[in-house]
C-alpha positions as CSV (number, residue, x, y, z in Angstrom):
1,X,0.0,0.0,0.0
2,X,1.3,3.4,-1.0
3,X,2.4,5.9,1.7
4,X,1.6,9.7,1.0
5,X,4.4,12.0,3.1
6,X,4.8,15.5,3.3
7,X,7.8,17.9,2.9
8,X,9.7,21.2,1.7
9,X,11.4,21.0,-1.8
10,X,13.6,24.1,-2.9
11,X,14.1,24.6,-6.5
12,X,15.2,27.6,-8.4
13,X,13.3,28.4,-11.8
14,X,12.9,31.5,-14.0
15,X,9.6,33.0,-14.9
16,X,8.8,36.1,-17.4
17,X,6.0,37.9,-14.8
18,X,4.4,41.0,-15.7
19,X,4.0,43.0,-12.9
20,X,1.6,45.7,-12.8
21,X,3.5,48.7,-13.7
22,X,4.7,47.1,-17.0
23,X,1.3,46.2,-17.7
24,X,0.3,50.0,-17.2
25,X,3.4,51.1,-19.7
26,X,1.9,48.3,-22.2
27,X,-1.4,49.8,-21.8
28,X,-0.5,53.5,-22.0
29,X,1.5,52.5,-25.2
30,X,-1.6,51.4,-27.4
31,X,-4.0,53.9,-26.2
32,X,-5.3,56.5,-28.6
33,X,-4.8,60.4,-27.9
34,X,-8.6,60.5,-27.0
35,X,-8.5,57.4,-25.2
36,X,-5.2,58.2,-23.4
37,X,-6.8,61.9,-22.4
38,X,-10.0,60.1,-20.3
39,X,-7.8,57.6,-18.9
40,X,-4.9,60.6,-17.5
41,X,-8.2,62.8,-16.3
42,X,-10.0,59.7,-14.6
43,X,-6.3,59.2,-12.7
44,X,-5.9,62.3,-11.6
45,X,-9.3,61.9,-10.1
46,X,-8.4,59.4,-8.2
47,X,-4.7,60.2,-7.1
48,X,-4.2,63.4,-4.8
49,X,-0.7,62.8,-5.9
50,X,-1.2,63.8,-9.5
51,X,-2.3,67.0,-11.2
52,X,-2.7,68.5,-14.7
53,X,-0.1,70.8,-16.1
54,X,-1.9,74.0,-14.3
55,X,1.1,75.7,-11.9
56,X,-0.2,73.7,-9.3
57,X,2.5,71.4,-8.4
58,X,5.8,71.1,-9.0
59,X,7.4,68.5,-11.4
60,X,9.5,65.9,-10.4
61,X,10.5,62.8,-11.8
62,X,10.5,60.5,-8.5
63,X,8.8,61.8,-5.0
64,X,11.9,63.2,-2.7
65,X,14.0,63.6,-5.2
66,X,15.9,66.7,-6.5
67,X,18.5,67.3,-9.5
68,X,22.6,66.6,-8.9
69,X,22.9,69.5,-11.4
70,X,21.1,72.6,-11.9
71,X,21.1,72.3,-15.1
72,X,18.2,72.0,-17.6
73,X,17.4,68.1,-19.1
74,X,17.8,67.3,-22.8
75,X,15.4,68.9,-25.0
76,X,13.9,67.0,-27.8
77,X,16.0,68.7,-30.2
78,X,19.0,67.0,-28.6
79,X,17.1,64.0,-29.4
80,X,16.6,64.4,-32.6
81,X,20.3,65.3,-33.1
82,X,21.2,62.4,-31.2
83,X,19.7,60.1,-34.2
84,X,17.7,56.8,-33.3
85,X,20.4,54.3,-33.1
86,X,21.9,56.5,-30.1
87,X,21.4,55.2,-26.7
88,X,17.9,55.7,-24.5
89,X,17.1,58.7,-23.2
90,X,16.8,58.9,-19.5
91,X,13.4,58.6,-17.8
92,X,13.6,61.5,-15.9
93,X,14.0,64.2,-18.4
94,X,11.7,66.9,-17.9
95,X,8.5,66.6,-19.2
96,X,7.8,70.3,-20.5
97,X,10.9,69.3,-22.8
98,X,9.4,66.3,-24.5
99,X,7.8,68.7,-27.3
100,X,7.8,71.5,-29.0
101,X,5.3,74.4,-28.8
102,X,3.4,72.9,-31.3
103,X,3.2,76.2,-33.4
104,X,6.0,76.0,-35.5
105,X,6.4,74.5,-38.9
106,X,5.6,71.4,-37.4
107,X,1.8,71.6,-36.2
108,X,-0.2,74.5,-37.3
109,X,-1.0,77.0,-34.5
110,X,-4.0,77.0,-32.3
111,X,-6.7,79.5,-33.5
112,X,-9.1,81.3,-31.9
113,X,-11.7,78.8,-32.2
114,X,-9.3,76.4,-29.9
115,X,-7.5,73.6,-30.7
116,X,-7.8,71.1,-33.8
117,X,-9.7,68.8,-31.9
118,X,-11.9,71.9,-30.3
119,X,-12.9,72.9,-33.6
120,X,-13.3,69.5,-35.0
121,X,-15.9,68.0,-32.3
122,X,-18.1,71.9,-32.1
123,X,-18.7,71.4,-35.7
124,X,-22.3,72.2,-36.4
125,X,-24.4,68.6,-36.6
126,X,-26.7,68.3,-39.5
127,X,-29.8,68.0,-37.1
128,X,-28.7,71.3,-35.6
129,X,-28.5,72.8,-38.7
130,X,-31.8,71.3,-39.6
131,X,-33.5,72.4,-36.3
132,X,-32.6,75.7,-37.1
133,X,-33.8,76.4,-40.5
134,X,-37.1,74.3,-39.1
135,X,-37.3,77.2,-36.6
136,X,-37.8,80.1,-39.2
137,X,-39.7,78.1,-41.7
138,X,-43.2,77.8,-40.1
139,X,-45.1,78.9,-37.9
140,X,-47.5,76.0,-37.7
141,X,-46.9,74.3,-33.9
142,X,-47.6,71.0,-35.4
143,X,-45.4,71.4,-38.1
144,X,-42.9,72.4,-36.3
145,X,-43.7,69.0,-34.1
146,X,-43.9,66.9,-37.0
147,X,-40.6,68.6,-38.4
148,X,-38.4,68.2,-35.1
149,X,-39.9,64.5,-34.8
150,X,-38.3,63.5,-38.5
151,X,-35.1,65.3,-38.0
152,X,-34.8,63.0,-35.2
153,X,-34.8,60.3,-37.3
154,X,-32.4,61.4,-40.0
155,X,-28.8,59.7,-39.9
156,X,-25.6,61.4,-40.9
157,X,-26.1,60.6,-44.6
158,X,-29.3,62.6,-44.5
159,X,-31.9,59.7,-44.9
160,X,-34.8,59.6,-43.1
161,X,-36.1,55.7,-42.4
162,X,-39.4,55.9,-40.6
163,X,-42.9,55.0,-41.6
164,X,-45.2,58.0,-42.4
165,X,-48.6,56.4,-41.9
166,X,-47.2,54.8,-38.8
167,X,-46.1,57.9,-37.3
168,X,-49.2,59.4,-38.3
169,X,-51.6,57.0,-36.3
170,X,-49.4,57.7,-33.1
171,X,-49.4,61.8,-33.4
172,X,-53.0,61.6,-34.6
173,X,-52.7,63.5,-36.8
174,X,-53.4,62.7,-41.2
175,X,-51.2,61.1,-43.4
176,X,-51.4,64.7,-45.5
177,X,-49.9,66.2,-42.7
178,X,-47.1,64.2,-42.5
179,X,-46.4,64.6,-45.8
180,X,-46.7,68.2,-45.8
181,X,-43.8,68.2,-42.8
182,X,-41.3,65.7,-44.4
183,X,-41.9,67.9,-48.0
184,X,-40.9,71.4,-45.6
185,X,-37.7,69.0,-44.8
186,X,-37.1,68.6,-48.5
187,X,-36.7,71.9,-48.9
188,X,-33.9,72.4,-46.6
189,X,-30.3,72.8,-47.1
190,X,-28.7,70.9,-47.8
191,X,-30.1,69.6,-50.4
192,X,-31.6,65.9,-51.2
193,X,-31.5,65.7,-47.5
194,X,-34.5,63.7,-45.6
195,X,-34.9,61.6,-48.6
196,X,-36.4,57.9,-48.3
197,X,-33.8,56.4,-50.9
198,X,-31.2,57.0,-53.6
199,X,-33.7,57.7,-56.4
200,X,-35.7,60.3,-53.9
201,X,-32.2,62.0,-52.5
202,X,-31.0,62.7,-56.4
203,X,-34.4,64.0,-57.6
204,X,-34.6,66.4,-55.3
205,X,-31.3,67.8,-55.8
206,X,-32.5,68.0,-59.8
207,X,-35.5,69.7,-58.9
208,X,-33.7,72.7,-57.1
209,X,-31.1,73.3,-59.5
210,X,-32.0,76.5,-61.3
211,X,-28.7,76.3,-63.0
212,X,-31.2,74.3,-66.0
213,X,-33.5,74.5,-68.0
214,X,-37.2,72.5,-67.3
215,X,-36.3,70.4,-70.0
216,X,-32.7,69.2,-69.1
217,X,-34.4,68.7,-65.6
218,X,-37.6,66.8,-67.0
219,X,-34.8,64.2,-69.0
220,X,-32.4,63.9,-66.0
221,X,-35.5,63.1,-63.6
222,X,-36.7,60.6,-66.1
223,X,-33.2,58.8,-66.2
224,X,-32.8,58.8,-62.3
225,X,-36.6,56.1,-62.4
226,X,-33.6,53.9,-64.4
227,X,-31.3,53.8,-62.1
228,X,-29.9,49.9,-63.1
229,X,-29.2,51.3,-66.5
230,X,-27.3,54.2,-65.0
231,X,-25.5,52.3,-62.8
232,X,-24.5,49.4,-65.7
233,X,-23.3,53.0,-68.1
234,X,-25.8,51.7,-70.7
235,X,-25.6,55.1,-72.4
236,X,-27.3,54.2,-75.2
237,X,-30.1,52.4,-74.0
238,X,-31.3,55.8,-71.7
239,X,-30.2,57.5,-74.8
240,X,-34.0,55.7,-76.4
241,X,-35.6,56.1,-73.4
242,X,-35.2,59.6,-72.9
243,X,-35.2,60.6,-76.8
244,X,-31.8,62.1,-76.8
245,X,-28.7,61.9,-78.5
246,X,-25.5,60.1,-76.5
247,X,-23.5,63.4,-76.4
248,X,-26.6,65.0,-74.5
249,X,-27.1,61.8,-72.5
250,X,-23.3,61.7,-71.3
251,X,-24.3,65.8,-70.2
252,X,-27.2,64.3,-68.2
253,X,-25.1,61.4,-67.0
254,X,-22.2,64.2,-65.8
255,X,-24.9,65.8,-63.8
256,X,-25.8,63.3,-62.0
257,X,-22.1,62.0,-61.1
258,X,-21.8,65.6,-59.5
259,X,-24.8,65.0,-57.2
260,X,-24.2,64.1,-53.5
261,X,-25.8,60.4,-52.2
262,X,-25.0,61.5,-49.3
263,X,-26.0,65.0,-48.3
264,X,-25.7,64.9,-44.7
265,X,-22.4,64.1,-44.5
266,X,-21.1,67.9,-45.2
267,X,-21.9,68.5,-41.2
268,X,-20.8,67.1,-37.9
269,X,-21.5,63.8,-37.1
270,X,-24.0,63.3,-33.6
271,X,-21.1,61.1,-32.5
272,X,-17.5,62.7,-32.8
273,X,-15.0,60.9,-34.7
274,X,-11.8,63.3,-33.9
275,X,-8.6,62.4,-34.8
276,X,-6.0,64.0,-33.6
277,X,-2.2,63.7,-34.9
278,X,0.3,62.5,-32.7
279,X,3.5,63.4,-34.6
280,X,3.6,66.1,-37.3
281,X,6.1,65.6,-40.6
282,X,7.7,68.6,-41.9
283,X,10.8,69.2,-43.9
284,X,13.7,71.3,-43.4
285,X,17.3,72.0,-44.8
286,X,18.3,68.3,-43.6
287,X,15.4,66.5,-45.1
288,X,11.9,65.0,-43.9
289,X,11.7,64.5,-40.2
290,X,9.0,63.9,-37.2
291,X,7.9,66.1,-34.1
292,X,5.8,64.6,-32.2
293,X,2.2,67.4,-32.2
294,X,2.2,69.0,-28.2
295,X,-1.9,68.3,-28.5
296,X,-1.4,65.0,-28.4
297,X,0.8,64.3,-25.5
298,X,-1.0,65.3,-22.1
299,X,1.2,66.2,-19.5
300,X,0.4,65.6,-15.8
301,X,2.5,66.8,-12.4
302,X,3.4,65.2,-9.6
303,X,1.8,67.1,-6.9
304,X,4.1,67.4,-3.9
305,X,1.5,69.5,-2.0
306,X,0.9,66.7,0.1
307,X,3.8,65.3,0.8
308,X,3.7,67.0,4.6
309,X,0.2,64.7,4.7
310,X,1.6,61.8,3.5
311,X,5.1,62.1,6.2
312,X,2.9,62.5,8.8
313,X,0.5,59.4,8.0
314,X,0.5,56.0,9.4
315,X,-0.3,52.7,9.1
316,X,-2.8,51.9,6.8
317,X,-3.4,55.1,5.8
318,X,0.8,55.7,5.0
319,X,0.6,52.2,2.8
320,X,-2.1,53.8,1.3
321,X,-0.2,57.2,0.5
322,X,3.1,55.0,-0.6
323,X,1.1,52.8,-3.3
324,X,-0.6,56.4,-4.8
325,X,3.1,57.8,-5.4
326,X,4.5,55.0,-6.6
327,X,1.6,54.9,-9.0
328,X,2.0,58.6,-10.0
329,X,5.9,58.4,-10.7
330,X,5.6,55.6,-12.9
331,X,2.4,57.0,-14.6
332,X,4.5,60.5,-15.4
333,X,7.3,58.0,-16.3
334,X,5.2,55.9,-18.5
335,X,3.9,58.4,-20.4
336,X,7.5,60.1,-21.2
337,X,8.9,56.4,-22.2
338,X,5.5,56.2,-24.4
339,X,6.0,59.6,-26.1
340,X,9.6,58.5,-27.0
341,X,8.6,55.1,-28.2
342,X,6.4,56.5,-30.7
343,X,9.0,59.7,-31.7
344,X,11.6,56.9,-32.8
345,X,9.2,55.2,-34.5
346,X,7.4,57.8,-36.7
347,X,11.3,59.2,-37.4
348,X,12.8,55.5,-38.4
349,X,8.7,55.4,-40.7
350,X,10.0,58.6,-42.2
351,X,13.4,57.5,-42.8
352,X,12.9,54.4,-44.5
353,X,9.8,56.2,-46.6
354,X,11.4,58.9,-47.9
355,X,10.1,58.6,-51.5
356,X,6.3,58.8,-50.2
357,X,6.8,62.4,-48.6
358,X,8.9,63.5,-52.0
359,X,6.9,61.9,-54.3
360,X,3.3,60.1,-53.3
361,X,1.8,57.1,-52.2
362,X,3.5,55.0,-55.9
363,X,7.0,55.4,-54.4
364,X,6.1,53.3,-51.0
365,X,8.9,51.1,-49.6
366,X,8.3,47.8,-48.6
367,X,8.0,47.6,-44.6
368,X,7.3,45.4,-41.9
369,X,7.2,45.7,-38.1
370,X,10.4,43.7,-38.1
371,X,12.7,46.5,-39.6
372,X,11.5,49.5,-37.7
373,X,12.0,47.6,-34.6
374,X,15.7,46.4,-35.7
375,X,15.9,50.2,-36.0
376,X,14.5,51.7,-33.1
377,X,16.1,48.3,-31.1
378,X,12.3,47.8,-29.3
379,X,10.4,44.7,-30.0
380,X,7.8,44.3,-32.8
381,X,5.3,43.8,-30.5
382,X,6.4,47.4,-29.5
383,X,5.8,48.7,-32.9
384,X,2.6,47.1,-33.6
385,X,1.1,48.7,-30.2
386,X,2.6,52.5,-31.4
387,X,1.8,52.2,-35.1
388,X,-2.5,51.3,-34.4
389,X,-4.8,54.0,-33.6
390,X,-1.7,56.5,-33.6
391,X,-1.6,59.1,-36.3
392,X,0.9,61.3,-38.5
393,X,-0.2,64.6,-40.0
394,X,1.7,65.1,-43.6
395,X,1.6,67.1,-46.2
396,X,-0.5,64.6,-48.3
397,X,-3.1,64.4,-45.3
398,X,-3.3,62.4,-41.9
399,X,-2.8,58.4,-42.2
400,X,-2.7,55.8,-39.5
401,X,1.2,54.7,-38.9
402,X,0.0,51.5,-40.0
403,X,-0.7,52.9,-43.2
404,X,3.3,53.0,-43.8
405,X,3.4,48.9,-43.5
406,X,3.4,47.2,-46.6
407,X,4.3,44.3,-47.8
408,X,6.8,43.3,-51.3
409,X,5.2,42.3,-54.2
410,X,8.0,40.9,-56.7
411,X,9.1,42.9,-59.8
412,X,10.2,41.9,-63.6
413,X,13.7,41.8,-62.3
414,X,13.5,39.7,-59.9
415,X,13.9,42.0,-57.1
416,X,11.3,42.7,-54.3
417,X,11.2,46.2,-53.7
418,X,7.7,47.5,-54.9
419,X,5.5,48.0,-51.8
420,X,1.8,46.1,-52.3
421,X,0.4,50.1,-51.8
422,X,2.3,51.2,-54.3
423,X,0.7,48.8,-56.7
424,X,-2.4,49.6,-55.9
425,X,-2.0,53.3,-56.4
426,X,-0.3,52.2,-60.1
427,X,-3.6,50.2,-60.5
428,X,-5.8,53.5,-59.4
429,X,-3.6,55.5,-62.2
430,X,-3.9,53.2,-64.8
431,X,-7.9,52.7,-64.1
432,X,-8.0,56.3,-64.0
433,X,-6.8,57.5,-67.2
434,X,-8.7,54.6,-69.1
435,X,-11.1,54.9,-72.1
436,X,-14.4,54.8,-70.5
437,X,-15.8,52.8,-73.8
438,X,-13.1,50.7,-73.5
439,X,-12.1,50.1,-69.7
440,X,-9.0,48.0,-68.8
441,X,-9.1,44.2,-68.0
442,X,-7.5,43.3,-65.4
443,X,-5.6,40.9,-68.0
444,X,-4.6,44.3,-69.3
445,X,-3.6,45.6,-66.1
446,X,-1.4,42.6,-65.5
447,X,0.5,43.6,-68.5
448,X,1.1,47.2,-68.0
449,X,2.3,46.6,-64.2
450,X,4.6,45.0,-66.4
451,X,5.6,47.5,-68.5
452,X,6.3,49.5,-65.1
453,X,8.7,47.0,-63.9
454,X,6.0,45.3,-61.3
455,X,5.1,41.8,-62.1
456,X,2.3,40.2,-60.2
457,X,-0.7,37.7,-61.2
458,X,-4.4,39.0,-62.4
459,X,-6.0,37.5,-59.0
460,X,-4.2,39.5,-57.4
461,X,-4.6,42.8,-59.7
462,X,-8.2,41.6,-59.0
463,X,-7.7,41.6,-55.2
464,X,-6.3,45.1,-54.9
465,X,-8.3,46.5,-57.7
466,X,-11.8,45.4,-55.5
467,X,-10.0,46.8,-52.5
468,X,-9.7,49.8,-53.6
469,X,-14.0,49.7,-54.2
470,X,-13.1,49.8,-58.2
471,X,-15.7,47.5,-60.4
472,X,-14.7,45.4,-63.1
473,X,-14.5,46.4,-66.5
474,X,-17.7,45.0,-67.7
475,X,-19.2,47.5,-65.2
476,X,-17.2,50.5,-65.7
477,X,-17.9,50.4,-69.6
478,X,-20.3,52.6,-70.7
479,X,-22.1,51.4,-73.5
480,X,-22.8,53.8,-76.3
């Protein structure tokens, strides 16, 4: 019979263990500017030990600590002169330091309105602007009821998606009266907006046009009730229907290709979609380079106003006190190691993409997460965690770092230094500057990659031509 006994082993193991603090730096690093703002303001909510940069407390690195020298720490500049391959920075560098003013050539200057994202989110909404016109365009009560219930249900395009006889029977009120409300809608700006589909949205842009005549408006209304044709470029066939020629019908199609679907989408969105840049890219006598945008980065104090409080605590109370500092250095720590991290890696993006900032999105380099990290000497798990949901203002526009990533598609020479972006933007030329009657294949596409020294198979031409939300040829043909 087995005997069970009981005693001490002592072994020595290694274990990789996150601890808490690295687990806040991991966190801090893949947060959003917008996200990373509530998360610093909900903080300093809760730690007496921390507080925004308002002249209230003094900033310090580490609690009881003061500076061997008098001197200031490192600017960014000296960064930025340093290079990337030079050793880390220290921790403790001041945080005012970390940026620049953020109204030089790198980000533009804060206007009166506010800041970028102030101006962005107090963008009129297109209910507001709807609301108001409503206002000073009856003076019916239940109009104006009727009105303020169906701007309620238009979305950001500008559609309105409710039953009228339904709504009707709940108000009490006739079906003609609804009617009449969603027709004083219609004539709002902008126009096409509370429309019940496609076909209702274009027509009413047609109708108030006064820039034609009754009769180019009477032909274009009749083609928008043939929307399959329209959409299929059967020129010809609308040509019958109407009782045109092709060169007027290709006028009346032109018209309609400068309508808006979507009217609504001109104003503010209910819901704010704000993006705010967290590095800037400007270029100077020495080239392209990246500052990271001052909006972007909050900066936070360590308060040492109660540091006579926290001496004089005890027990419970003092443990207490301890953990909230320790969580405030790191957090002020944290987010100077964070705003590093990503200034290395939108410089070493900029390096290795120089022929995007000189000459657009064709002359992309091939890059994954495993060569910016060899350069910046962080892991790729690093680099994946700065380059999503962080953004770079350029001259071109504002694109995810992610954007920069690309993989190699292999050329006629054997080599494998076309970026899979950079065909696609080829693609978008080629597509662009086609013969309308006689689009290209994507047989035909496959061949003039070619021709451009990129040599890739028509699935895949297929692949990046329907990513890009480009139809086949058989649908971008118009037929005459």
């Amino acid at each position: 019979m087995a005997t069970i006994k009981q005693g001490l082993d002592i072994r020595m193991d290694q274990k990789l263990v996150m601890t808490p603090q690295l687990q806040l730096a991991i966190k801090l690093l893949q947060m959003p500017v917008l996200d990373l703002q509530e998360f610093i303001n909900q903080e300093i909510m809760d730690n007496p030990f921390l507080g925004d940069d308002d002249g209230m407390g003094e900033e310090n690195a580490s609690s009881g600590e003061k500076e061997s020298s008098g001197e200031e720490m490192d600017s960014l500049s000296a960064l930025e002169s340093d290079g990337l391959a030079d050793g880390e920075m220290t921790l403790d560098m001041g945080w005012d330091s970390m940026y620049d003013s953020g109204r030089g050539a790198s980000a533009p200057a804060a206007d009166a309105e506010g800041s970028w994202e102030q101006t962005a989110t107090h963008e009129k909404t297109l209910k507001e602007h709807l609301q108001q016109q409503l206002g000073v365009s009856t003076t019916d009560d239940t109009l104006r009821f009727l009105g303020g219930y169906l701007i309620d249900a238009i979305d950001d395009a500008g559609y309105i998606h409710v039953d009228l006889d339904e709504v009707a029977k709940r108000f009490n009120v006739s079906s003609n009266k609804m009617e009449e409300a969603l027709e004083l809608i219609h004539n709002f700006d902008p126009s096409g907006v509370g429309a019940r589909n496609l076909e209702e949205c274009l027509k009413l842009q047609v109708q108030q046009n006064d820039d034609f005549s009754k009769k180019f408006k009477e032909k274009t209304l009749l083609v928008l009730e043939h929307l399959d044709l329209l959409a299929h470029k059967d020129i010809g066939k609308l040509a019958k229907l109407v009782k045109c020629s092709n060169e007027e019908m290709m006028k009346i199609c032109e018209h309609i290709q400068g309508l808006t679907p979507k009217p609504g989408l001109m104003y503010g969105s209910d819901v704010s979609s704000t993006v705010v840049p967290d590095v800037s890219v400007i270029k100077d006598k020495n080239g392209w380079r990246a500052e990271l945008n001052a909006e972007a980065m909050p900066k936070i104090l360590l308060n040492h106003g109660y540091d006579t409080l926290s001496a004089k605590a005890q027990g419970e109370e003092k443990s207490y006190m301890n953990e909230r500092v320790s969580r405030a250095q790191w957090l002020v720590k944290s987010l100077e190691q964070r705003a590093k991290t990503i200034y290395k890696v939108a410089n070493a993006i900029v390096t290795l993409q120089n022929g995007f900032f000189d000459y657009g999105a064709e002359n992309l380099e091939p890059m994954t997460l495993k060569v910016v990290a060899e350069m910046v000497d962080v892991h790729e798990s690093t680099v994946s965690r700065v380059t999503n949901g962080k953004y770079m203002q350029t001259p071109m526009g504002v694109f995810e770092l992610k954007y920069f990533f690309s993989s190699a598609i292999g050329t006629t020479g054997g080599n494998t230094t076309v970026a899979s972006e950079s065909v696609k933007q080829i693609i978008k030329r080629l597509i662009n500057g086609e013969d309308a009657t006689k689009p290209l294949s994507d047989e035909k596409l496959v061949s003039l990659l070619k021709q451009e020294g990129v040599d890739v198979a028509r699935r895949t031409v297929a692949k990046y031509r329907e990513g890009l939300g480009i139809p086949s040829s058989s649908k971008r043909r118009i037929r005459l």
